[in-house]
SEMARMAR-322270 format. One line per field, with one value per residue (C-alpha): residue number from 1; x, y, z. Coordinates in pm, 1 decimal, padded with zeros to 6 digits, always signed. Each point is the difference from the previous one (the first is absolute). Example, Ala and Ser with C-alpha at 12.3 -4.5 7.8 and 13.67 -1.06 7.14 Angstrom:
<atoms>
num: [1 | 2]
x: [+01230.0 | +00137.0]
y: [-00450.0 | +00344.0]
z: [+00780.0 | -00066.0]
</atoms>
This chain:
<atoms>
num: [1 | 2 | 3 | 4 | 5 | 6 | 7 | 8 | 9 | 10 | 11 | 12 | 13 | 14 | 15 | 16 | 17 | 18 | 19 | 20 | 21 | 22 | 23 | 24 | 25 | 26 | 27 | 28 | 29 | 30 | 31 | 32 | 33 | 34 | 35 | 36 | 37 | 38 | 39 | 40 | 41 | 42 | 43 | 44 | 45 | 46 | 47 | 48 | 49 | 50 | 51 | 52 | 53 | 54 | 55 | 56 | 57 | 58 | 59 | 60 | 61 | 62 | 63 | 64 | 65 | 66 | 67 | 68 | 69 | 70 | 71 | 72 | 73 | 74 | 75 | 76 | 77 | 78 | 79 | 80 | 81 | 82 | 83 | 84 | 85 | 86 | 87 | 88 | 89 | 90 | 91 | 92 | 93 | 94 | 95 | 96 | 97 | 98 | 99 | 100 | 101 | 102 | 103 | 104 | 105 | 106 | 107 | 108 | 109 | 110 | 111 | 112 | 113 | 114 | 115 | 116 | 117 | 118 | 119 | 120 | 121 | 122 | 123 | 124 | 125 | 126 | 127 | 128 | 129 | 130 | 131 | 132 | 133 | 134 | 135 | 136 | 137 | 138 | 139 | 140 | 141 | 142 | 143 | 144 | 145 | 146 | 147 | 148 | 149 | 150 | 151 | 152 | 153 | 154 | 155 | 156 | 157 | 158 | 159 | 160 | 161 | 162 | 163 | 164 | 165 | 166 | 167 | 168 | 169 | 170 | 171 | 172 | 173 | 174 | 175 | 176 | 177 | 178 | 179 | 180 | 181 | 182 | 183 | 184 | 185 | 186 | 187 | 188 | 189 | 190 | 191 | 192 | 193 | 194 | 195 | 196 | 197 | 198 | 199 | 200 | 201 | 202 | 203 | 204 | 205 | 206 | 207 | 208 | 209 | 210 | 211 | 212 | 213 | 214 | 215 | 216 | 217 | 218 | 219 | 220 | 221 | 222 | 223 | 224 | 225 | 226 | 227 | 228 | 229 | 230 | 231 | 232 | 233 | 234 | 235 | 236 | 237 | 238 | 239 | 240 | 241 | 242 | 243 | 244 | 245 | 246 | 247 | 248 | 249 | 250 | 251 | 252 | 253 | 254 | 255 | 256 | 257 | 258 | 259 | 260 | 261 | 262 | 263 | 264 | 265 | 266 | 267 | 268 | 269 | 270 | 271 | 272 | 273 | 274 | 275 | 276 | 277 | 278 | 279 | 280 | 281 | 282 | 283 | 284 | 285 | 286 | 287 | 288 | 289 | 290 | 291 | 292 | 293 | 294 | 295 | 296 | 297 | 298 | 299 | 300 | 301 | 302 | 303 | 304 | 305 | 306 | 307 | 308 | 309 | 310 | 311 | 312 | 313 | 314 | 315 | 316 | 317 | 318 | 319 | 320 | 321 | 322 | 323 | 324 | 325 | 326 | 327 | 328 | 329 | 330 | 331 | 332]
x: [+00000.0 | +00131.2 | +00075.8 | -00231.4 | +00027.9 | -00363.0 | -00052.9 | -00250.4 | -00021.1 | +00053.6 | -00198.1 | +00148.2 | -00073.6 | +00343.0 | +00079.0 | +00168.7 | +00139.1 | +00102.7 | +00008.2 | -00275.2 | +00162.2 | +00108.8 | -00331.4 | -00115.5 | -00345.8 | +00149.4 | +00082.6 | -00394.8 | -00143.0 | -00166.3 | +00098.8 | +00180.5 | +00097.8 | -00305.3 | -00203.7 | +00307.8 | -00035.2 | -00365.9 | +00083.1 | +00267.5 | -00240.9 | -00263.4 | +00310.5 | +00054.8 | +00363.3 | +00098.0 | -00120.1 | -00101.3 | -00232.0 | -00133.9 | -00104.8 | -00179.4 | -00208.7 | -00351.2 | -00106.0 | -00282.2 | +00248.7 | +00274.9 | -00253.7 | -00145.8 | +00336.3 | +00237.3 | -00271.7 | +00092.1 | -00218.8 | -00167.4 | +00156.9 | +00352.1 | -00030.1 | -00144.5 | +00314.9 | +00292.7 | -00134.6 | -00007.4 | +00393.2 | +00087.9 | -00201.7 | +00140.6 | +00365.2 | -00092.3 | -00091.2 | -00335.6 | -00171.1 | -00019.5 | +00253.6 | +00063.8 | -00040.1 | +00391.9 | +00122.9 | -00216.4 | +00100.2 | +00387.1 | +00006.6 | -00241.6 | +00288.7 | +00244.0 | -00201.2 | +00137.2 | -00243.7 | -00006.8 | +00098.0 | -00281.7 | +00297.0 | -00226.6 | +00093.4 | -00357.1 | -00175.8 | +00261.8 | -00110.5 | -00353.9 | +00045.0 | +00269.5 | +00294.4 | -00128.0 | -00173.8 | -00036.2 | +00110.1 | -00211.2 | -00328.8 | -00187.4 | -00014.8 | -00272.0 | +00038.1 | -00306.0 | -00124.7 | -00106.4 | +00196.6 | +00332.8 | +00063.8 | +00270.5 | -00030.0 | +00158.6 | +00286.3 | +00024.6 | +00011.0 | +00300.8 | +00186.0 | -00033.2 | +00125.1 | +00333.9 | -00012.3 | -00050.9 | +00346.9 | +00187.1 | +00181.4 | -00151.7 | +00170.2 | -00156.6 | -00294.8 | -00060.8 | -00055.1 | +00340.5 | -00296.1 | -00106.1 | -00342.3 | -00300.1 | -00239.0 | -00346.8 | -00108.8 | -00349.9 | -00038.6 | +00281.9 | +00142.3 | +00316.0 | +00304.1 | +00364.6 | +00080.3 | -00110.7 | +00187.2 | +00318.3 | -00114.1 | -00012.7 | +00324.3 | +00175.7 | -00117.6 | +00137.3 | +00308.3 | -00095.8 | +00128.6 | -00349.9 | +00098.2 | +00032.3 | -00331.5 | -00154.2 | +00120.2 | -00102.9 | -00390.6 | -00195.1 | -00342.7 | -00264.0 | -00319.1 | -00297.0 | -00224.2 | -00304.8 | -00143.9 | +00027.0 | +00403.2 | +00056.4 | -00109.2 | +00186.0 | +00361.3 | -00060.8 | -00012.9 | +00309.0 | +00173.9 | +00166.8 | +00209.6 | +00134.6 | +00035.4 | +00198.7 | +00269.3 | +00016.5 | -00001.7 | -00319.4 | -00074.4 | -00324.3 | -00282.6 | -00199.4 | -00368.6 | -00050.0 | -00312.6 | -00168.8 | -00336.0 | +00001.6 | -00050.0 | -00281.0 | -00222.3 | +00028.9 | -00087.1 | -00227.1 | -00298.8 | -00350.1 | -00166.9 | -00013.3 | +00435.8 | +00024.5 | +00013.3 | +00209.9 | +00244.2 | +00046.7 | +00024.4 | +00330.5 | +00117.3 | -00024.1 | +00211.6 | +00253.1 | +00068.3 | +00052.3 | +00260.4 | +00189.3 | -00012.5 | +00067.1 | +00322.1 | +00129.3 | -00061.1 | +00206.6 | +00313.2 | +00177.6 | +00018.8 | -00260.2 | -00233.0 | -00258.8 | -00119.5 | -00271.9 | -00222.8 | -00369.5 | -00241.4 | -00273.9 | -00364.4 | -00217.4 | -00317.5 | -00281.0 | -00209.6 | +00287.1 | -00107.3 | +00206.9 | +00419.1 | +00201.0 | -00230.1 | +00328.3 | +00011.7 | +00262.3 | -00146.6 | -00044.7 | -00188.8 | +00052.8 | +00132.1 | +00304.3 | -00001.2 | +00016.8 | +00264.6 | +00275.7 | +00158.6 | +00076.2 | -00145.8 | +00082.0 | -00222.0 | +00220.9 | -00126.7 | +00142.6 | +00117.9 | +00155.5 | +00216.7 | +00233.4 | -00144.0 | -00187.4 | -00190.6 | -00002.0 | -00238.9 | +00025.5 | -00380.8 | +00081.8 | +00283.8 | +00012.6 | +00259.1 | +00007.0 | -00292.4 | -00211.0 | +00276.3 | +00140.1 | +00345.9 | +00100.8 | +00224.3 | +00133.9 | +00043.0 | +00265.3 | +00210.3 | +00215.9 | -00247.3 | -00192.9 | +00160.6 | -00152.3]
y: [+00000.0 | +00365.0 | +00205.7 | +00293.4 | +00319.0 | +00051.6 | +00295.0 | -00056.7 | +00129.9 | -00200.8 | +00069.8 | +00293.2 | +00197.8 | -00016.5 | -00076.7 | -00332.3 | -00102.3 | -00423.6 | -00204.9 | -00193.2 | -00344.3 | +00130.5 | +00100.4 | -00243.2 | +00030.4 | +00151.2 | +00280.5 | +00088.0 | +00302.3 | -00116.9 | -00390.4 | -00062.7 | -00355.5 | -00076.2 | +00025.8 | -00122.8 | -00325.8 | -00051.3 | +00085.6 | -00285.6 | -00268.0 | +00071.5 | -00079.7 | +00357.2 | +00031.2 | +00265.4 | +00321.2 | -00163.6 | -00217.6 | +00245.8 | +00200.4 | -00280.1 | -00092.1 | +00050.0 | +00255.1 | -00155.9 | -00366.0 | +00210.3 | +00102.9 | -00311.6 | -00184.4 | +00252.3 | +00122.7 | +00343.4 | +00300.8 | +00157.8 | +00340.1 | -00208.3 | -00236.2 | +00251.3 | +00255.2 | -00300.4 | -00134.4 | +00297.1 | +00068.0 | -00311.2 | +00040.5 | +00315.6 | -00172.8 | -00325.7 | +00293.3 | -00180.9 | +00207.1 | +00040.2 | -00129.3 | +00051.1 | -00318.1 | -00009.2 | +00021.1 | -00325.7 | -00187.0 | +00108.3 | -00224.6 | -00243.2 | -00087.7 | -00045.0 | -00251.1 | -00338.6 | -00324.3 | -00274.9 | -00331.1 | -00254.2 | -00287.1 | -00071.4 | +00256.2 | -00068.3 | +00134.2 | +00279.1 | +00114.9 | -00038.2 | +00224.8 | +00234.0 | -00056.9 | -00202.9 | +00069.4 | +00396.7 | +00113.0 | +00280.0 | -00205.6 | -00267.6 | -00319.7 | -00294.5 | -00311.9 | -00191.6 | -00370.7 | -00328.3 | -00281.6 | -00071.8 | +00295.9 | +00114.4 | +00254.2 | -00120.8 | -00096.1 | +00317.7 | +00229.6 | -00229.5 | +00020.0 | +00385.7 | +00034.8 | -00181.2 | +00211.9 | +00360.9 | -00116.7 | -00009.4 | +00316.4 | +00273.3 | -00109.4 | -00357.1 | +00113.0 | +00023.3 | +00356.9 | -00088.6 | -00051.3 | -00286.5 | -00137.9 | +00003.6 | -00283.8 | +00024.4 | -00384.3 | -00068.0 | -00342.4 | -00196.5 | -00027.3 | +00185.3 | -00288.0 | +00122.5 | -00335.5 | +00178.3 | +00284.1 | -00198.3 | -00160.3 | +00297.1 | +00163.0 | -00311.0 | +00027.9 | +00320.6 | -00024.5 | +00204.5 | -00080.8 | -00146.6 | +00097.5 | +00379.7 | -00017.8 | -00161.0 | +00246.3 | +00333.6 | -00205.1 | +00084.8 | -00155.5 | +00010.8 | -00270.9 | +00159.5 | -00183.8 | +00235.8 | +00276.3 | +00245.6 | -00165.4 | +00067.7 | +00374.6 | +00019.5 | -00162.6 | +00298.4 | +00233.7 | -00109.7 | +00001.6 | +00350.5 | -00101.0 | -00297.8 | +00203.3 | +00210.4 | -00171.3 | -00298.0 | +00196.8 | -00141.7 | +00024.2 | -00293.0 | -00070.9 | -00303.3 | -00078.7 | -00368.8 | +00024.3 | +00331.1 | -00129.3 | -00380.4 | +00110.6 | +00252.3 | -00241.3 | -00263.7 | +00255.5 | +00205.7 | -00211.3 | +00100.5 | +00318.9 | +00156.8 | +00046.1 | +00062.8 | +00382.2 | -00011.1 | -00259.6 | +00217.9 | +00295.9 | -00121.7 | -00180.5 | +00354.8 | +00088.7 | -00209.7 | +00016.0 | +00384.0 | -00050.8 | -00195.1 | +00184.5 | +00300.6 | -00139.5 | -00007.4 | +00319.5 | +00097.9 | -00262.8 | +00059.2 | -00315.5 | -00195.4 | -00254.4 | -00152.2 | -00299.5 | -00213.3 | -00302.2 | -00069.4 | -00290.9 | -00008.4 | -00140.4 | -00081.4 | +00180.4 | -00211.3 | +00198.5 | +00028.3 | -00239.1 | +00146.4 | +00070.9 | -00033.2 | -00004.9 | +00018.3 | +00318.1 | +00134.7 | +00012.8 | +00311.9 | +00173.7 | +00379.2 | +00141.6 | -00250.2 | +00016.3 | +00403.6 | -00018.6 | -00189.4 | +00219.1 | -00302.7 | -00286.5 | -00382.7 | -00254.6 | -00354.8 | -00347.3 | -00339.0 | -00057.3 | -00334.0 | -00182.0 | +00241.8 | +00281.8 | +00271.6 | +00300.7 | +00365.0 | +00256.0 | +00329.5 | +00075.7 | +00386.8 | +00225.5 | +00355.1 | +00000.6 | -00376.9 | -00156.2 | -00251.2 | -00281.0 | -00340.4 | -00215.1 | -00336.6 | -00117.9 | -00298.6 | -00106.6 | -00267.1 | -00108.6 | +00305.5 | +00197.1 | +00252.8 | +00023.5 | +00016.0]
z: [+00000.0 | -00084.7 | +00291.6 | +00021.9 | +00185.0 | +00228.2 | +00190.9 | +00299.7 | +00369.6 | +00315.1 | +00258.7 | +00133.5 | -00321.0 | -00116.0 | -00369.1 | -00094.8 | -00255.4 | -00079.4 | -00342.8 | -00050.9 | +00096.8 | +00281.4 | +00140.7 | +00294.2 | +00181.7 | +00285.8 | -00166.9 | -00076.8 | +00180.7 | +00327.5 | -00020.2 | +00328.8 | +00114.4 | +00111.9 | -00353.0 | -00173.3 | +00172.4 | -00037.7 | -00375.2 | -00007.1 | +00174.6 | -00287.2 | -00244.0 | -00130.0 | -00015.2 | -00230.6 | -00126.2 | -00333.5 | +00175.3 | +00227.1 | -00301.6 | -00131.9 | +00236.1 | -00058.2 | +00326.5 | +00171.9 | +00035.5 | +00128.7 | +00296.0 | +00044.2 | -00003.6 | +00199.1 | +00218.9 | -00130.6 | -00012.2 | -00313.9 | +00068.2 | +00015.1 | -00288.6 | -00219.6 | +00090.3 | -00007.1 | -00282.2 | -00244.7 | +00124.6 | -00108.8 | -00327.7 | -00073.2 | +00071.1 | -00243.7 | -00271.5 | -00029.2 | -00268.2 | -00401.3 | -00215.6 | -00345.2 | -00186.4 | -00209.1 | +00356.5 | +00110.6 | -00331.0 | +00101.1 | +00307.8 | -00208.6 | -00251.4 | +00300.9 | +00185.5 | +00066.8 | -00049.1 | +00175.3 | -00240.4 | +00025.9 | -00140.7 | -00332.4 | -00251.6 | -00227.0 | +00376.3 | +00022.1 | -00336.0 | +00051.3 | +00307.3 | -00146.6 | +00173.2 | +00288.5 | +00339.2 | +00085.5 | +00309.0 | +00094.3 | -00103.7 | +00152.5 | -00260.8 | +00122.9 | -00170.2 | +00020.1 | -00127.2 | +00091.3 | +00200.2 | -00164.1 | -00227.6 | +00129.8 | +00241.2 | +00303.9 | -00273.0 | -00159.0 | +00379.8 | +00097.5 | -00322.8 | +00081.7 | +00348.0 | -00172.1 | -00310.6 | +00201.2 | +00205.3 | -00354.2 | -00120.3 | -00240.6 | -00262.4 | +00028.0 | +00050.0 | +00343.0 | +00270.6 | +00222.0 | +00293.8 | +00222.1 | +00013.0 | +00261.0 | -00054.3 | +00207.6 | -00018.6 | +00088.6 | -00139.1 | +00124.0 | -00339.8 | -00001.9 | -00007.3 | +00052.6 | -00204.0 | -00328.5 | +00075.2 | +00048.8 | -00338.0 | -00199.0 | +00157.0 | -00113.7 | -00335.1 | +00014.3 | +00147.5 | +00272.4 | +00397.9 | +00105.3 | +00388.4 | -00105.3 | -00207.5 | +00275.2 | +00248.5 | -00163.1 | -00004.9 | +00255.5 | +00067.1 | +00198.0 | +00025.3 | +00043.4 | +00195.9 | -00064.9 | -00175.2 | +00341.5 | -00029.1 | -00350.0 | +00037.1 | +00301.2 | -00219.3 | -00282.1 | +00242.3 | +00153.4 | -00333.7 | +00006.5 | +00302.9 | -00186.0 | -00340.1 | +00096.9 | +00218.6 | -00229.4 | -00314.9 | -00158.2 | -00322.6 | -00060.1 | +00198.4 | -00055.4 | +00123.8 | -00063.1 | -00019.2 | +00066.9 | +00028.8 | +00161.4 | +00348.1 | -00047.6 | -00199.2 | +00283.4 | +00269.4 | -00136.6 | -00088.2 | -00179.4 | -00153.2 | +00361.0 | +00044.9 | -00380.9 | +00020.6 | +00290.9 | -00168.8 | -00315.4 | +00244.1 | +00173.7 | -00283.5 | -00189.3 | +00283.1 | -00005.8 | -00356.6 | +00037.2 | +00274.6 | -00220.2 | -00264.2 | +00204.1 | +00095.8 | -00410.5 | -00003.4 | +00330.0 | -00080.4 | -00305.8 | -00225.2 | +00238.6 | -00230.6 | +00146.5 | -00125.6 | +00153.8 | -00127.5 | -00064.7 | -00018.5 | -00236.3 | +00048.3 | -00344.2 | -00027.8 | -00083.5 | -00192.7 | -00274.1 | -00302.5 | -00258.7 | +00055.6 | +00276.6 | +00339.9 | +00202.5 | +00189.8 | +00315.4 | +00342.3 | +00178.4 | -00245.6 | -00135.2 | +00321.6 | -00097.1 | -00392.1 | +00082.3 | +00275.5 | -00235.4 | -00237.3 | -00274.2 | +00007.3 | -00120.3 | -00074.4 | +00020.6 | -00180.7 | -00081.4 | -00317.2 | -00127.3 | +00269.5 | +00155.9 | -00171.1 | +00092.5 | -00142.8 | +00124.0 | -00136.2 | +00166.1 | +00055.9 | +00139.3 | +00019.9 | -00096.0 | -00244.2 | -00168.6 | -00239.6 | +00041.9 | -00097.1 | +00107.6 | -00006.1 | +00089.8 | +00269.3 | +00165.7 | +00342.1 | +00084.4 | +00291.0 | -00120.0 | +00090.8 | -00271.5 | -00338.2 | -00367.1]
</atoms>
């Protein structure tokens, strides 16, 4: 990040003047030690992350007044530079950005370049497609360096399943000739034994993020636990509610971590008044298809093959590629 002069007043009324990076939330007018720890506990670390938090959940979260939140949290906006931009300036930083390798060059293609950081990508499909496959061959592939296709990051993988297998990984590093024990080591996880837990790990995430240098997050699945728990017509409002939720913290956190991707996985139910096409649809319904910002729909092809059609992204058709999983891991 550049190093910006900001001009702001402590709370004495006397001018100050740091570079942007520099700026830390102790440093905003009125936040003694006291705030600045009930800011920490609701996991808002930085000034970045401070300015993105939507008011009424700062509050609620850090027990902080209106008066307060309102105040701290147009400082930090005003530090972050959080207004207009001219669009050649947006496609400047667009051309530099670094994608994550997916290890099949067809799906790198389809996807132009790989998996964004800055985005949130859901892969979604039925039993066996790949999904599970594909967010492990990741958290190897986002350890490589840029020049391989990787972010230089480690990996944080939110399991709620009981799927993830450090086998595979050791699998794919081999394959790779990576050191399995440092791939392993820079992957953290976390089994989420609920949906109340799995809210609770994202949450947690900036603490990790930053001292571990993460640069993936996976949700394995996203939706499992909520369609267990929340049962009938009666919870389905407040389901999509906190679901809603929780997709916004994550993707809140690409936009506070520079070269985060998020990446998390989707089942799909079959609608049965659908006579005509494919009656396979994700779970979790808008609120979910409107929370990811690209989204693939996975398949089974012929043996080890698979099929990828991105269904929804902002900047890709409507297109597909093939892909193979083997004990290698994900290649073409």
């Amino acid at each position: 990040m550049a190093k910006k002069k900001v001009q702001s007043e402590d709370t004495n009324g006397k001018e100050i003047s740091k570079t942007k990076s520099s700026y830390t939330l102790k440093d905003l007018p009125g936040v003694g030690e006291a705030t600045v720890k009930k800011l920490k506990e609701a996991g808002i670390l930085s000034i970045r992350t401070l300015a993105l938090y939507p008011l009424k959940k700062l509050m609620d979260e850090a027990g902080i007044g209106e008066k307060t939140a309102e105040k701290i949290t147009k400082v930090a906006q005003d530090i972050e530079k959080m207004g207009f931009k001219s669009a050649d300036k947006i496609w400047e930083k667009r051309k530099t950005l670094h994608k994550l390798t997916t290890g099949s060059q067809n799906l790198d293609d389809l996807l132009i370049g790989g998996i964004e950081p800055g985005a949130v990508t859901e892969l979604f499909g039925e039993y066996r497609t790949g999904k599970t496959q594909l967010a492990h061959q990741l958290c190897v592939n986002v350890q490589l360096s840029y020049e391989e296709g990787g972010l230089e990051g480690g990996a944080l993988y939110i399991d709620t399943e009981g799927t993830f297998r450090p086998e595979r990984l050791i699998q794919m590093a081999l394959a790779k000739d990576l050191d399995h024990n440092l791939i392993l080591k820079k992957t953290t996880v976390g089994r989420a034994y609920n949906s109340n837990h799995q809210i609770l790990l994202a949450k947690e995430a900036p603490k990790i993020i930053s001292e571990k240098e993460i640069k993936l997050i996976i949700v394995d699945s996203l939706i499992g636990h909520f369609r267990s728990e929340y049962i009938g017509r009666g919870t389905l409002a407040e389901r999509q509610q906190i679901i809603n939720t929780h997709i916004h913290d994550l993707l809140r956190l690409t936009e506070t971590y520079d070269e985060l991707a998020v990446v998390f996985t989707n089942q799909v139910s079959a609608k049965p008044d659908v006579f005509y096409g494919n009656p396979l649809t994700h779970t979790g319904g808008h609120i979910v298809a409107h929370g990811a910002t690209i989204r693939i729909f996975l398949r089974k092809g012929k043996g080890e093959q698979r099929i990828a059609k991105v269904v929804d992204a902002p900047h890709i058709p409507e297109s597909d590629a093939i892909f193979s999983i083997t004990e290698d891991g994900i290649t073409d």
